[in-house]
C-alpha positions in Angstrom: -59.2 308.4 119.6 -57.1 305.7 118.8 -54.3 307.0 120.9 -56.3 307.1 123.7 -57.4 303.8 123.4 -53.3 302.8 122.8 -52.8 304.9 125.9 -55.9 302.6 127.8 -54.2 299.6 126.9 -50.7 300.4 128.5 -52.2 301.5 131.6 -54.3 298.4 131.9 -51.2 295.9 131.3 -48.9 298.2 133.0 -51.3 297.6 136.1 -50.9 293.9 135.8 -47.2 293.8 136.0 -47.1 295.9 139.3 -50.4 294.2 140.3 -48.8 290.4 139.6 -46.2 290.3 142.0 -47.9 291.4 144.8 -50.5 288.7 144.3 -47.5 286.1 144.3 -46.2 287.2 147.3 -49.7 287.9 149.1 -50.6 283.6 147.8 -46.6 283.2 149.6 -47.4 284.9 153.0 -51.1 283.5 153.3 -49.9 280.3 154.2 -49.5 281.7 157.5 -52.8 282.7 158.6 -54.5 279.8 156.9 -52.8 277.2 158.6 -53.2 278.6 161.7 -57.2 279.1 161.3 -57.0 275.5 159.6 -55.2 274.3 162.4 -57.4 275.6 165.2 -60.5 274.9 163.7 -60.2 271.8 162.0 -60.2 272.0 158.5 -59.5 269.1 156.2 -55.9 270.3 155.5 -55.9 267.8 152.2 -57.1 270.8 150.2 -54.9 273.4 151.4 -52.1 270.9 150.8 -52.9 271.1 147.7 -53.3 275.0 147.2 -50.1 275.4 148.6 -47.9 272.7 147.0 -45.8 275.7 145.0 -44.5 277.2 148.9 -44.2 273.9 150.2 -41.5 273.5 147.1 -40.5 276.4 147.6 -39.6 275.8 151.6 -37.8 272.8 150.9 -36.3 273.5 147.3 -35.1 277.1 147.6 -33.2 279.7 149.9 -36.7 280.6 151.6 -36.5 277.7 153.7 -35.3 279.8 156.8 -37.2 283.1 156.0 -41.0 281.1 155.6 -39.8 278.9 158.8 -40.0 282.2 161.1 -43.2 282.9 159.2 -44.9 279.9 160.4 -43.2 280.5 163.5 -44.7 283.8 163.6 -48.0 282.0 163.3 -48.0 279.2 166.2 -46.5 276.4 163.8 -44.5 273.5 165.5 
Protein backbone atom coordinates (compact mmCIF):
# COMPACT_ATOMS: atom_id res chain seq x y z
CA UNK A 1 0.00 0.00 0.00
CA UNK A 2 2.58 2.30 0.74
CA UNK A 3 4.39 1.69 -2.48
CA UNK A 4 1.47 2.53 -4.26
CA UNK A 5 1.06 5.56 -2.63
CA UNK A 6 5.25 6.21 -3.27
CA UNK A 7 4.28 5.29 -6.83
CA UNK A 8 1.12 8.15 -6.64
CA UNK A 9 3.47 10.69 -5.59
CA UNK A 10 6.02 10.32 -8.53
CA UNK A 11 3.51 10.35 -10.99
CA UNK A 12 1.81 13.44 -9.57
CA UNK A 13 5.31 15.55 -9.38
CA UNK A 14 6.51 13.89 -12.44
CA UNK A 15 3.38 15.53 -14.09
CA UNK A 16 4.31 18.92 -12.92
CA UNK A 17 7.70 18.98 -14.33
CA UNK A 18 6.36 18.11 -17.97
CA UNK A 19 3.21 20.13 -17.07
CA UNK A 20 5.49 23.41 -15.97
CA UNK A 21 7.18 24.31 -18.91
CA UNK A 22 4.40 24.22 -21.10
CA UNK A 23 2.53 26.69 -18.92
CA UNK A 24 5.71 29.07 -19.25
CA UNK A 25 5.73 28.92 -22.63
CA UNK A 26 1.83 29.00 -23.20
CA UNK A 27 2.04 32.64 -20.44
CA UNK A 28 5.20 33.53 -23.29
CA UNK A 29 3.07 33.05 -26.60
CA UNK A 30 -0.27 34.53 -25.02
CA UNK A 31 0.94 37.89 -25.31
CA UNK A 32 0.03 37.61 -28.75
CA UNK A 33 -3.59 37.15 -28.86
CA UNK A 34 -4.11 39.32 -25.83
CA UNK A 35 -2.73 42.29 -27.13
CA UNK A 36 -4.39 42.06 -30.13
CA UNK A 37 -8.02 41.59 -28.50
CA UNK A 38 -6.78 44.36 -26.02
CA UNK A 39 -5.86 46.37 -28.76
CA UNK A 40 -9.07 46.16 -30.81
CA UNK A 41 -11.31 46.38 -28.14
CA UNK A 42 -10.04 48.79 -25.81
CA UNK A 43 -8.91 47.38 -22.75
CA UNK A 44 -7.04 49.30 -20.07
CA UNK A 45 -3.64 47.86 -21.15
CA UNK A 46 -2.18 49.11 -17.52
CA UNK A 47 -2.97 45.65 -16.19
CA UNK A 48 -1.76 43.56 -18.89
CA UNK A 49 1.43 45.64 -18.66
CA UNK A 50 1.70 44.43 -15.70
CA UNK A 51 0.99 40.64 -16.28
CA UNK A 52 3.36 40.58 -18.76
CA UNK A 53 6.29 42.56 -17.40
CA UNK A 54 8.60 39.03 -17.27
CA UNK A 55 8.20 38.92 -21.63
CA UNK A 56 8.57 42.43 -21.97
CA UNK A 57 12.16 41.72 -20.01
CA UNK A 58 12.56 39.12 -21.71
CA UNK A 59 12.12 40.97 -25.38
CA UNK A 60 14.43 43.57 -24.47
CA UNK A 61 16.98 41.69 -22.13
CA UNK A 62 17.42 38.36 -23.94
CA UNK A 63 18.01 36.64 -27.43
CA UNK A 64 14.09 36.36 -27.89
CA UNK A 65 13.97 39.84 -28.91
CA UNK A 66 13.77 38.89 -32.73
CA UNK A 67 11.82 35.56 -32.38
CA UNK A 68 8.71 37.36 -29.99
CA UNK A 69 9.01 40.50 -32.59
CA UNK A 70 7.59 38.15 -35.52
CA UNK A 71 5.15 36.95 -32.91
CA UNK A 72 3.62 40.22 -32.41
CA UNK A 73 3.98 40.65 -36.00
CA UNK A 74 2.14 37.60 -36.51
CA UNK A 75 -0.56 39.30 -34.47
CA UNK A 76 -1.10 42.90 -36.19
CA UNK A 77 1.48 44.71 -33.82
CA UNK A 78 3.14 47.91 -35.13
Amino acid sequence: MAEGRRGDWWMCGFSWLLALPMIVILYVLSIGPVVCIAEKTGINQKPLRTFYMPVVWLHEETPLREPLDKWGELWGWN
